[in-house]
N, CA, C and O of each residue as an XYZ file, in Angstrom:
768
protein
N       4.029      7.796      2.816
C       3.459      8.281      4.059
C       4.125      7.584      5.227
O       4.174      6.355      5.200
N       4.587      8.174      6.139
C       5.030      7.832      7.638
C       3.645      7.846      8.341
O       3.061      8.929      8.361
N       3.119      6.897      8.854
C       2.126      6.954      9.594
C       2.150      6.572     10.805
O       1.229      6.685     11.613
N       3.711      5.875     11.071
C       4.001      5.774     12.379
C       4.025      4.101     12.492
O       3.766      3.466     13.514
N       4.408      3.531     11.155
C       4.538      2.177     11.092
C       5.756      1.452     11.806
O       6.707      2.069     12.286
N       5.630      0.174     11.820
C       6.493     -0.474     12.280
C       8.150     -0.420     12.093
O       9.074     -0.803     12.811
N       8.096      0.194     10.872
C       9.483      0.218      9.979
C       9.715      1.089      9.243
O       8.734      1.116      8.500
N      10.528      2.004      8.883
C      10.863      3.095      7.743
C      11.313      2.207      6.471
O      11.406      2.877      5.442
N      11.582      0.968      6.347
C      11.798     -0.042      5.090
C      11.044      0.557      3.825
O      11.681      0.850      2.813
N       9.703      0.726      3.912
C       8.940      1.204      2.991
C       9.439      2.525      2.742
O       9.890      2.775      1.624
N       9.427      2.983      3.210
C       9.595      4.290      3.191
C      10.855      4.795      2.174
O      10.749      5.531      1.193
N      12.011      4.202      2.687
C      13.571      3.660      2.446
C      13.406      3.180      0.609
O      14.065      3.523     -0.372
N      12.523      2.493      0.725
C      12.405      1.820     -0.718
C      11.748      2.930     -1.451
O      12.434      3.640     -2.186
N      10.324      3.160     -1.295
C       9.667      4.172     -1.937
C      10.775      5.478     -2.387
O      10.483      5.865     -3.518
N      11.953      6.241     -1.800
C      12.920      7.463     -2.021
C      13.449      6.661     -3.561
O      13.197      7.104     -4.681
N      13.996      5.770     -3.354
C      14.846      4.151     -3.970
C      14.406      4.395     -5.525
O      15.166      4.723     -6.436
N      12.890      4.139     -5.620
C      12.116      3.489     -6.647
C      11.616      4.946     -7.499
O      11.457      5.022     -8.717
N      11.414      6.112     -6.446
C      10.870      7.135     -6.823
C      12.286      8.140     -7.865
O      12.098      8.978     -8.747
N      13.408      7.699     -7.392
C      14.305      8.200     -7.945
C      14.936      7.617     -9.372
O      15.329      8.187    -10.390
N      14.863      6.408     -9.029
C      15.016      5.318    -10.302
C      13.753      5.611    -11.750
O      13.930      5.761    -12.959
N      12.946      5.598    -11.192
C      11.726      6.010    -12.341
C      11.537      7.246    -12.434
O      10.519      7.634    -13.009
N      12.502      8.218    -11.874
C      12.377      9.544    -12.384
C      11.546     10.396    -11.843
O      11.614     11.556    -12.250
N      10.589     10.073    -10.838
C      10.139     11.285    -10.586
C       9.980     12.286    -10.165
O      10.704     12.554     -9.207
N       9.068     13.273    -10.583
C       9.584     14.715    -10.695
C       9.213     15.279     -9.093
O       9.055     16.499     -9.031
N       9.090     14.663     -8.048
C       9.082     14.914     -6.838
C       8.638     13.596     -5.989
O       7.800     12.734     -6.253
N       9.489     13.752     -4.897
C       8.674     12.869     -3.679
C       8.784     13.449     -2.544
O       9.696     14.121     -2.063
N       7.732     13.123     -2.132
C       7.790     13.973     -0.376
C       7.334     12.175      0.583
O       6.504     11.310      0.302
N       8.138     12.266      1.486
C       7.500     11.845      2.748
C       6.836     12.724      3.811
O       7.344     13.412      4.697
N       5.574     12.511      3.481
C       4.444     13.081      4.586
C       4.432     12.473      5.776
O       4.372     11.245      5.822
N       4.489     13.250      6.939
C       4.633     12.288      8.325
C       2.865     12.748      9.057
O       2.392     13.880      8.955
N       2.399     11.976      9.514
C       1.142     11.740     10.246
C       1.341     10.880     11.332
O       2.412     10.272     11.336
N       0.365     10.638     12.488
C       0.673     10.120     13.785
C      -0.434      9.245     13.548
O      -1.527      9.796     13.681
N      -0.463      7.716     13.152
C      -1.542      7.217     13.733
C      -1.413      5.922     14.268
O      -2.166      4.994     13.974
N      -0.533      5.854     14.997
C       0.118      4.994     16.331
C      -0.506      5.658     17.180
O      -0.793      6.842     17.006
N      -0.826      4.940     18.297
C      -0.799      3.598     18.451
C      -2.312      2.853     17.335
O      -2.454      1.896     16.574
N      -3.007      3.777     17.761
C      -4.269      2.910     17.028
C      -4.982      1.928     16.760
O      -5.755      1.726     15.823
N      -4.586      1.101     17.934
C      -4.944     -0.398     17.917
C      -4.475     -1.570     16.785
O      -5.024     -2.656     16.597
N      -3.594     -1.156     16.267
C      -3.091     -2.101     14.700
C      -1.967     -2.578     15.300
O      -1.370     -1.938     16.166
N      -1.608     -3.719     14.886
C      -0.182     -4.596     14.794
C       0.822     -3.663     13.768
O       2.044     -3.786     13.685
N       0.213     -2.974     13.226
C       1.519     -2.050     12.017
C       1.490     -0.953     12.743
O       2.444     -0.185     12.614
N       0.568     -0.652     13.539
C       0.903      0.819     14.487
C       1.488      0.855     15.804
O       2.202      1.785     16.180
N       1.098     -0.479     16.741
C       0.814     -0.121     17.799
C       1.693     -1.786     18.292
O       1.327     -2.954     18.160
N       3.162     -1.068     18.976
C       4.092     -2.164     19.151
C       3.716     -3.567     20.203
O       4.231     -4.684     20.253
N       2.543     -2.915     21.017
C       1.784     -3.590     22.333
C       1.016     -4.770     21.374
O       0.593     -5.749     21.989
N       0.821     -4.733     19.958
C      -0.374     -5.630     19.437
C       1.016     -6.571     18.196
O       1.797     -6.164     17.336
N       0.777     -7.510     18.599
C       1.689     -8.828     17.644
C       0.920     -8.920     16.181
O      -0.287     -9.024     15.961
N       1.966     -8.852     15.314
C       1.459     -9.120     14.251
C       1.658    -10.533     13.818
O       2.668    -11.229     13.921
N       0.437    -10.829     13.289
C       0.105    -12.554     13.194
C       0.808    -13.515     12.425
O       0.604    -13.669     11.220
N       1.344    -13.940     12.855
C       2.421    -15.374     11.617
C       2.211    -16.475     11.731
O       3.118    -17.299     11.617
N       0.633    -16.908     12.056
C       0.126    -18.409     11.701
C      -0.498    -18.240     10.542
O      -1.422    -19.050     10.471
N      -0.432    -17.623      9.682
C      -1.012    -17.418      8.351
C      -2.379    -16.633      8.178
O      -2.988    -16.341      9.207
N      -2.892    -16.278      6.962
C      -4.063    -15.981      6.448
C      -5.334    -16.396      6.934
O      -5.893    -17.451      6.631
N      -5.867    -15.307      7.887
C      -7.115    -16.069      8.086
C      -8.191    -14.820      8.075
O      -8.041    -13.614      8.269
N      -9.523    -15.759      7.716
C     -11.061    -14.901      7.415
C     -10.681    -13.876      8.511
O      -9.986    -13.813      9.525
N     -11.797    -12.838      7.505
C     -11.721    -11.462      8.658
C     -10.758    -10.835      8.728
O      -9.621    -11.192      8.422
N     -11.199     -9.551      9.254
C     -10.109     -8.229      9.178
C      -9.011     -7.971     10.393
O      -9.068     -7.391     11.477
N      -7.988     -8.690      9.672
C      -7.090     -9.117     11.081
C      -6.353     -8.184     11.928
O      -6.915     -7.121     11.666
N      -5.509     -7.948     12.718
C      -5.305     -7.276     13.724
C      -4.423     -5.932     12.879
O      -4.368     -4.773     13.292
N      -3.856     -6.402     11.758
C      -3.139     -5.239     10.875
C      -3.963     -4.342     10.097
O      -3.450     -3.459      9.410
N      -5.096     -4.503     10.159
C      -6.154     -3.320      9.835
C      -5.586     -1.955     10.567
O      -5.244     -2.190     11.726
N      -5.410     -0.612     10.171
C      -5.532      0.731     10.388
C      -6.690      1.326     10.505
O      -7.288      1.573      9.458
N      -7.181      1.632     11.533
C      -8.431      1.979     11.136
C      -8.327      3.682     10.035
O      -7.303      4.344     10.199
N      -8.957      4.000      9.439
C      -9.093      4.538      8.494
C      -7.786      5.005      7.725
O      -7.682      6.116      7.205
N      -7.169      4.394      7.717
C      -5.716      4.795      7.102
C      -5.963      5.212      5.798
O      -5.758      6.404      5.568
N      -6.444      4.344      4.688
C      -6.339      4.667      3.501
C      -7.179      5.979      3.376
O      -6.952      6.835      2.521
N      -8.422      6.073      4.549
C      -9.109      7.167      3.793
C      -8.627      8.493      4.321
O      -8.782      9.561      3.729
N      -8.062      8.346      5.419
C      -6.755      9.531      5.814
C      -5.848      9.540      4.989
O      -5.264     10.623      4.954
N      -5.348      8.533      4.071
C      -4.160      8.700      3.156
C      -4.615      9.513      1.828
O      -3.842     10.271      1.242
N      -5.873      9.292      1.440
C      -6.392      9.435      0.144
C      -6.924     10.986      0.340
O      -6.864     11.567     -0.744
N      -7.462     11.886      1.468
C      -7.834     12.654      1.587
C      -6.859     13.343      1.546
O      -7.078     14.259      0.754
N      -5.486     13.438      2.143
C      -4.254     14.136      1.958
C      -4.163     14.297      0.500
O      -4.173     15.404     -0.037
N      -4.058     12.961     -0.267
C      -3.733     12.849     -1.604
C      -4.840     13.390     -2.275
O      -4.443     13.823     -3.356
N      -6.276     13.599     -2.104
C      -6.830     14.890     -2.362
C      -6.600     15.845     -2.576
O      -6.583     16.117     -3.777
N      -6.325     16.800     -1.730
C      -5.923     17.672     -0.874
C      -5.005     18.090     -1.873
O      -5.313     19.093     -2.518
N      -3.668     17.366     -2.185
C      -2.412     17.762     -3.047
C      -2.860     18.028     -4.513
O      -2.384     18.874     -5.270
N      -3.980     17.045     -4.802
C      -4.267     16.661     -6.067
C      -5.072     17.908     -6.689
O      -4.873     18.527     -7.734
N      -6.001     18.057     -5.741
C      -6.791     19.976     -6.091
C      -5.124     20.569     -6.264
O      -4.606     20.511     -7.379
N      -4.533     20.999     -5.363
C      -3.908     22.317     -5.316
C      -3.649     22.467     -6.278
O      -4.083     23.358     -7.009
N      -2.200     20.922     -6.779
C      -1.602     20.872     -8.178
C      -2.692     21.158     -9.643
O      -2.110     21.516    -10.667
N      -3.928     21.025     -9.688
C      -4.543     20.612    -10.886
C      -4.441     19.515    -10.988
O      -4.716     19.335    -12.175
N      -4.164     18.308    -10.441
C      -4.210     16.766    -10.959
C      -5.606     16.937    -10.577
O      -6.170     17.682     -9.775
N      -6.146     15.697    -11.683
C      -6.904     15.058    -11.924
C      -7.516     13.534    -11.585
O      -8.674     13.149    -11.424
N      -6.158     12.801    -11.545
C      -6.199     11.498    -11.010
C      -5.480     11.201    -10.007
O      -4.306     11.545     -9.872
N      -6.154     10.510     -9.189
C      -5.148      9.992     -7.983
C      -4.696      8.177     -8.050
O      -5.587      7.404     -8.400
N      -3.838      7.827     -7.833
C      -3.791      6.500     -8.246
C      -3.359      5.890     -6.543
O      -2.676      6.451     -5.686
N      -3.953      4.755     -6.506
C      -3.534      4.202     -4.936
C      -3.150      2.651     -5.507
O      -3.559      2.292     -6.611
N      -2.467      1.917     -4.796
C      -2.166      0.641     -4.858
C      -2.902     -0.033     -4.080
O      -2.088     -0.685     -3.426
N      -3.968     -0.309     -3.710
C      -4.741     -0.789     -3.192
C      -5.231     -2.352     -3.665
O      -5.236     -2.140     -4.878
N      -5.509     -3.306     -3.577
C      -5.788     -4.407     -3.877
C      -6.527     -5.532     -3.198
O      -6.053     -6.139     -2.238
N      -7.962     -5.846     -3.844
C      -8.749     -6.905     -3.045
C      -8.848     -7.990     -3.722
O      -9.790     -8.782     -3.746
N      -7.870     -8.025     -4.273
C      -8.151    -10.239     -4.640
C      -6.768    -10.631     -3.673
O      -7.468    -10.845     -2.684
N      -6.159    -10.747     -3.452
C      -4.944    -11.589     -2.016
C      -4.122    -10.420     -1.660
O      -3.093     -9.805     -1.938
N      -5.633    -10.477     -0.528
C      -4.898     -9.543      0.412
C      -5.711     -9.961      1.916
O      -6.569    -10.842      1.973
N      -5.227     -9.099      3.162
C      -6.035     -9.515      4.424
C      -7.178     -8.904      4.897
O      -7.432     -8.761      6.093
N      -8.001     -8.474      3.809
C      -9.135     -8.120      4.325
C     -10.052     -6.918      4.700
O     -11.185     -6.731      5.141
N      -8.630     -5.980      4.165
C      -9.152     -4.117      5.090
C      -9.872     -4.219      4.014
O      -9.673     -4.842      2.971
N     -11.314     -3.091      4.592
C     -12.452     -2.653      3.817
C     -11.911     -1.428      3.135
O     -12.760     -0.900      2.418
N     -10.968     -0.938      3.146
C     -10.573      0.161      2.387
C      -9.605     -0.073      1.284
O      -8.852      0.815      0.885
N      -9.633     -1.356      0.763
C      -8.834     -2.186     -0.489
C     -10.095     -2.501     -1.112
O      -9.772     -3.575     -1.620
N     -11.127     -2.358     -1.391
C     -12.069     -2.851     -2.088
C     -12.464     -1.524     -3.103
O     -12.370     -0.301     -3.001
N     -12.944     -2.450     -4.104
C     -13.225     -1.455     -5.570
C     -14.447     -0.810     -5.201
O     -14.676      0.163     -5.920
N     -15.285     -1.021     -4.344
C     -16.472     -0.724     -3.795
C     -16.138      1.273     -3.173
O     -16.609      2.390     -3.389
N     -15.200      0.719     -2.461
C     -14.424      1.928     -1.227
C     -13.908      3.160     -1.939
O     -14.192      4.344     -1.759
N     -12.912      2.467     -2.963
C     -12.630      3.426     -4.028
C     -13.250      4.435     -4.899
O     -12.949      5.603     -5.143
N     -14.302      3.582     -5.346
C     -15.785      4.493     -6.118
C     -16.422      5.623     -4.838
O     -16.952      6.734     -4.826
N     -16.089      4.788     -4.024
C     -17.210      5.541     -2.716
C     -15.896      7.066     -2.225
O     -16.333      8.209     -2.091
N     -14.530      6.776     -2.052
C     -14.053      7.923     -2.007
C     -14.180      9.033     -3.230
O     -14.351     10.238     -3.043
N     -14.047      8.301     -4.691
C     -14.127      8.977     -5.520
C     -15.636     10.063     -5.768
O     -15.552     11.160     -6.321
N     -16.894      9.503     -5.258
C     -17.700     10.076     -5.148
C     -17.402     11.058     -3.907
O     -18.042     12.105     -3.999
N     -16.717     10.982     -2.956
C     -16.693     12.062     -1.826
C     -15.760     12.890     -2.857
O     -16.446     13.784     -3.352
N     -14.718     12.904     -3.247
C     -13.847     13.774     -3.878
C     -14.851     14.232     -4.491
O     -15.274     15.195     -3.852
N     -15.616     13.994     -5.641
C     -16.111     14.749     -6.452
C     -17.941     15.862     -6.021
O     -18.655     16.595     -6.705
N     -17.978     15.404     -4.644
C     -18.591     16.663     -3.536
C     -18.182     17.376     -2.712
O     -18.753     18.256     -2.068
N     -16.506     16.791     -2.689
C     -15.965     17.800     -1.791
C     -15.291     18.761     -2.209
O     -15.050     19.593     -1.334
N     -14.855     18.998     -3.288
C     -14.144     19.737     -3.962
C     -14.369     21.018     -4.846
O     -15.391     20.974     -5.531
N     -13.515     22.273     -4.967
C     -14.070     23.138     -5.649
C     -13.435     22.855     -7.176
O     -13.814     23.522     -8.139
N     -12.568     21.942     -7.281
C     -12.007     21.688     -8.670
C     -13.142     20.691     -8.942
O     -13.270     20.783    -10.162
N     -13.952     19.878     -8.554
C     -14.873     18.988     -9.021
C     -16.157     20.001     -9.538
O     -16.652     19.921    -10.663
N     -16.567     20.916     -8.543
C     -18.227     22.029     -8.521
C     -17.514     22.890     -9.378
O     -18.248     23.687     -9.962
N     -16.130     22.995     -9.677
C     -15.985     23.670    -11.266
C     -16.029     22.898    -12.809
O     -16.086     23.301    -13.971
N     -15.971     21.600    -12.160
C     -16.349     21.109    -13.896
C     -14.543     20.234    -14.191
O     -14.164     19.699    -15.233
N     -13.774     20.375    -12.879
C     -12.474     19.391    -13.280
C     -12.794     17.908    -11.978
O     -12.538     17.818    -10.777
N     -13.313     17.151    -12.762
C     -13.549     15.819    -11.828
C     -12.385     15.117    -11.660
O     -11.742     14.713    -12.629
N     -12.017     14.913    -10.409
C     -11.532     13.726     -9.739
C     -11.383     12.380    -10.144
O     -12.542     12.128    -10.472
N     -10.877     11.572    -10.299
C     -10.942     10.035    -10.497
C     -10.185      9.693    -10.126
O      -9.095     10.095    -10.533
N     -10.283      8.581     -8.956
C      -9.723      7.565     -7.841
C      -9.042      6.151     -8.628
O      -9.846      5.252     -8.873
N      -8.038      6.004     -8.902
C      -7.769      4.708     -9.695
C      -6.946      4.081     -8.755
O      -6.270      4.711     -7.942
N      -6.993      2.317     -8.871
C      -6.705      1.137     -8.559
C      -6.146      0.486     -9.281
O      -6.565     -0.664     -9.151
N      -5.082      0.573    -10.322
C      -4.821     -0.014    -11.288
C      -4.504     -1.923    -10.853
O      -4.543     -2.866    -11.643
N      -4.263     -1.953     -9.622
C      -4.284     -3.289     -9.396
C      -5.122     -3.820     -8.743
O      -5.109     -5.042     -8.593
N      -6.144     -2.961     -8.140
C      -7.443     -3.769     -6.803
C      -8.512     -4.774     -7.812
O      -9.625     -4.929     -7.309
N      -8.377     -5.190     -8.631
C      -8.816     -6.465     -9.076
C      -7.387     -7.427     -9.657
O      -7.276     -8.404    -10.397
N      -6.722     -6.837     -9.128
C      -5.459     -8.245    -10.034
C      -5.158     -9.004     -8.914
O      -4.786     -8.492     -7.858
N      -5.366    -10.790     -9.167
C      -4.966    -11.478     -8.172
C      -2.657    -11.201     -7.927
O      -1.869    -11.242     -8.872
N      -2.386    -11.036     -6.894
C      -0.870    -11.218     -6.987
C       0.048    -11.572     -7.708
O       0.927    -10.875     -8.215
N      -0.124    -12.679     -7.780
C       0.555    -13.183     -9.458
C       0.507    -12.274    -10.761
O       1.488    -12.298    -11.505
N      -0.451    -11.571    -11.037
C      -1.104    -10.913    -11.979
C       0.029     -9.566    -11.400
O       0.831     -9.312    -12.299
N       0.221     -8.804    -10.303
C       0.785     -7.804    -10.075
C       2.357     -8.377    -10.143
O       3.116     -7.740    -10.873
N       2.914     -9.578     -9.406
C       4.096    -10.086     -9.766
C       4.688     -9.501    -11.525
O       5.473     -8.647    -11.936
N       3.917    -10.375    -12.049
C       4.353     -9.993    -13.992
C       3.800     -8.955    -14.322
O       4.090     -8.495    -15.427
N       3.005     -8.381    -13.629
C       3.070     -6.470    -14.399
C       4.262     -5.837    -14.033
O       4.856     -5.115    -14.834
N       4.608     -6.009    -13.061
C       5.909     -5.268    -12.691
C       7.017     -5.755    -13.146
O       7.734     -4.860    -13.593
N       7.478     -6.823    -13.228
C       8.405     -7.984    -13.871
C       8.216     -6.754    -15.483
O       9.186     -6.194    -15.994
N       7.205     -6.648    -15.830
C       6.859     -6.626    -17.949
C       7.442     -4.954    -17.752
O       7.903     -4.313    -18.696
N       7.308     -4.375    -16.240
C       7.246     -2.849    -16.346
C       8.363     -2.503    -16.131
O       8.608     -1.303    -16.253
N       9.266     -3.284    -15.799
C      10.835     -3.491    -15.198
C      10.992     -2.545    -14.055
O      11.599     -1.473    -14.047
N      10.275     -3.185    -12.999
C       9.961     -2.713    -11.169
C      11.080     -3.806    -10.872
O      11.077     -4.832    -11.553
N      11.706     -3.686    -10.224
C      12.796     -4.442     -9.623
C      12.168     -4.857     -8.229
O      12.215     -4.117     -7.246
N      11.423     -6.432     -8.235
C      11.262     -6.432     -7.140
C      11.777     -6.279     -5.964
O      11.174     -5.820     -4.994
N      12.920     -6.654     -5.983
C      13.857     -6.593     -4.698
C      13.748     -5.382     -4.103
O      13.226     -5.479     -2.993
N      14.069     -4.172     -4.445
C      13.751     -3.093     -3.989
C      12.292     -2.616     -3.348
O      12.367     -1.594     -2.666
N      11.002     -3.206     -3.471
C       9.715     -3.038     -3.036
C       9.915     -3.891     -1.846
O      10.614     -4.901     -1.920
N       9.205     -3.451     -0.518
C       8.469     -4.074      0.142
C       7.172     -4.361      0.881
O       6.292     -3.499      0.895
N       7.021     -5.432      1.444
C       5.421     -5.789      1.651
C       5.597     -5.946      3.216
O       4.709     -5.388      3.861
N       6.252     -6.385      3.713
C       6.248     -7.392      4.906
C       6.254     -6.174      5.809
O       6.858     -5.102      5.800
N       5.334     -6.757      6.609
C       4.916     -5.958      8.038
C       5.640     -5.904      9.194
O       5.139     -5.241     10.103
N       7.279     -6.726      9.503
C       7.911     -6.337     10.506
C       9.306     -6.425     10.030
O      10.086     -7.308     10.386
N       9.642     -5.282      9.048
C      11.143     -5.898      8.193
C      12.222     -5.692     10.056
O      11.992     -5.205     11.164
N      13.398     -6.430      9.352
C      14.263     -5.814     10.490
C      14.854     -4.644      9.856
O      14.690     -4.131      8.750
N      15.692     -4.322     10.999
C      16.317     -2.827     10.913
C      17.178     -2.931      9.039
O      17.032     -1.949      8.311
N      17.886     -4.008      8.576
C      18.009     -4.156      7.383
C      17.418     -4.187      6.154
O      17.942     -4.321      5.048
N      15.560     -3.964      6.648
C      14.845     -4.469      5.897
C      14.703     -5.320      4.844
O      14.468     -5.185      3.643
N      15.007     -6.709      5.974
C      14.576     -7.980      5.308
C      13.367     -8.479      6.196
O      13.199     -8.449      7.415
N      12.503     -8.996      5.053
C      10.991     -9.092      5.417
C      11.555    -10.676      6.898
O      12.614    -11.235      7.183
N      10.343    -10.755      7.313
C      10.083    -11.528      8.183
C      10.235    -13.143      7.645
O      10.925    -14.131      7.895
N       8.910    -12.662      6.561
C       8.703    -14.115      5.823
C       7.667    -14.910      6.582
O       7.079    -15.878      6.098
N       7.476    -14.431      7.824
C       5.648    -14.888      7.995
C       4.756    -14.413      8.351
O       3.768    -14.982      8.816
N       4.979    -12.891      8.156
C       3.577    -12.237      8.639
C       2.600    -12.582      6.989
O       2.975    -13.110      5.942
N       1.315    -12.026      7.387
C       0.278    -12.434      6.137
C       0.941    -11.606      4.488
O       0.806    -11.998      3.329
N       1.518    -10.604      4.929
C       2.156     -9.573      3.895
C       3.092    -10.913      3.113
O       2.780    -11.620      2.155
N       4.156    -10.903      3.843
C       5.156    -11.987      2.967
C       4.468    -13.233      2.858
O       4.958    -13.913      1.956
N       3.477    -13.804      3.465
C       3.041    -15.227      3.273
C       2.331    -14.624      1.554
O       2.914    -15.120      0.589
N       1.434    -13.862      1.300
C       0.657    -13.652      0.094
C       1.748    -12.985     -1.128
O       1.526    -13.342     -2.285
N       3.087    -11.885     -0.839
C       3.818    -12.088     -1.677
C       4.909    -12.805     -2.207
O       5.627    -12.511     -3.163
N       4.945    -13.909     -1.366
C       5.572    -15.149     -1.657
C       4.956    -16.418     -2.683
O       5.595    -17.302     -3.254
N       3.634    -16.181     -2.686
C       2.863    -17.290     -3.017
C       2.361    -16.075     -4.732
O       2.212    -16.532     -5.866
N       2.240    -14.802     -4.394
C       2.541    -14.306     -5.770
C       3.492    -14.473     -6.824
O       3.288    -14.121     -7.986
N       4.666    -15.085     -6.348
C       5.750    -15.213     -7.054
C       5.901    -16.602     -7.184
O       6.614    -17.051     -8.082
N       5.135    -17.562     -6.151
C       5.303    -18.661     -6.678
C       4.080    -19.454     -8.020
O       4.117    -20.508     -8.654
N       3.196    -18.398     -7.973
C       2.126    -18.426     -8.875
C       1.739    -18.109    -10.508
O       0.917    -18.440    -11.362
N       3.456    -16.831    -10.237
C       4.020    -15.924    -11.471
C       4.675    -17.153    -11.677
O       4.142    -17.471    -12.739
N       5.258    -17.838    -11.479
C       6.587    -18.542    -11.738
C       7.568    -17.778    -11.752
O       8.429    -18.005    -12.601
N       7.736    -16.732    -10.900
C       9.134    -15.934    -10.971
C       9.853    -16.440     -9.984
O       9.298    -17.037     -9.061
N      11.159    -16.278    -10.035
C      11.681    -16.314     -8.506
C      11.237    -14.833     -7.885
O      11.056    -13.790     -8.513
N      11.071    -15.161     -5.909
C      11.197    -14.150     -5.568
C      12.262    -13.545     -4.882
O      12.948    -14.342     -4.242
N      12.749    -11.841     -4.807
C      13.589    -11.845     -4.773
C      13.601    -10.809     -3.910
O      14.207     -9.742     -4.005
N      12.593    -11.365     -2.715
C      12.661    -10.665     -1.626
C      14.028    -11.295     -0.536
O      14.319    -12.445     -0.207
N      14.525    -10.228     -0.264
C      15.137    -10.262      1.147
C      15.253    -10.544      2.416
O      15.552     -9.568      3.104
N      15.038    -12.179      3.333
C      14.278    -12.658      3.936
C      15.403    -12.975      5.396
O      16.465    -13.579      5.252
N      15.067    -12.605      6.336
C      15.524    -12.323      7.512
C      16.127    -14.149      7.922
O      15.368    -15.115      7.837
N      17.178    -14.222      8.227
C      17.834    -15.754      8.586
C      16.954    -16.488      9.676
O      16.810    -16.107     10.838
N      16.376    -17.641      9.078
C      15.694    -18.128     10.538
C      16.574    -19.517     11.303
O      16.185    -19.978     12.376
């Protein structure tokens, strides 16, 4: 999804990763939700690099995921899918209420009233395969799944090369995933 983020990096990677693992389509969907008051939307708001702190910090979207997930609805009726899978994750992360396993159940219950593939008897199910894995834990699933980290990114202000920052909260928590995996990490990190 283009949502009007800071960087096409993600974006760049996601074509990358989607082609490497084969799959049988990718689309970049473009949506407008800049400015929006977010540090990932809205260039007027600094995104924070004194580290991790309580509360839902300035890189919150406001409803992003559930604008993201309703699209991915949306696709998921037309096709006949059944499952939608999001990467979402609430053990180290900064805090959005729409990373919680709580949120997930709660969209999955809207899917399965909003829908005419659900009031026919084909239910919906919202999966998180990582929103309970602490980082480390997602580090070596991907490492075991042979995800090439280098190619993924996290960091919230890559440069135009997309190499992460290395201190917004994004790279501070997948840095400390890899130092937790015991992997090296083999992110791409902007010269300071």
């Amino acid at each position: 999804m283009d949502y009007g983020q800071r960087h096409g990096a993600e974006l760049e990677a996601a074509k990358k990763i989607a082609a490497r693992h084969g799959a049988a389509e990718h689309r970049i969907l473009r949506i407008e939700l800049a400015p929006g008051g977010s540090a990932l939307t809205d260039r007027a708001v600094e995104v924070p690099t004194a580290g991790v702190k309580a509360g839902i910090p300035v890189t919150y979207v406001p409803a992003r995921n559930t604008i993201l997930l309703a699209l991915a609805l949306g696709w998921a009726e037309a096709l006949g899918a059944q499952h939608i899978f999001v990467g979402a994750n609430a053990v180290d992360y900064s805090g959005y209420p729409d990373c919680r396993p709580e949120y997930l159940r709660a969209f999955e219950a809207l899917a399965n009233l909003a829908t005419k593939a659900a009031v026919e008897g084909r239910r919906i199910e919202v999966r998180g395969p990582l929103v309970d894995l602490p980082k480390a834990a997602i580090v070596r699933l991907a490492a075991e799944l042979g995800v090439d980290a280098a190619e993924t990114v996290s960091c919230y202000q890559c440069d135009p090369e997309g190499r992460a920052c290395g201190l917004c909260d994004a790279c501070r928590i997948r840095r400390a995933g890899f130092e937790a995996a015991g992997l090296a990490d083999p992110t791409r990190y902007q010269p300071r």
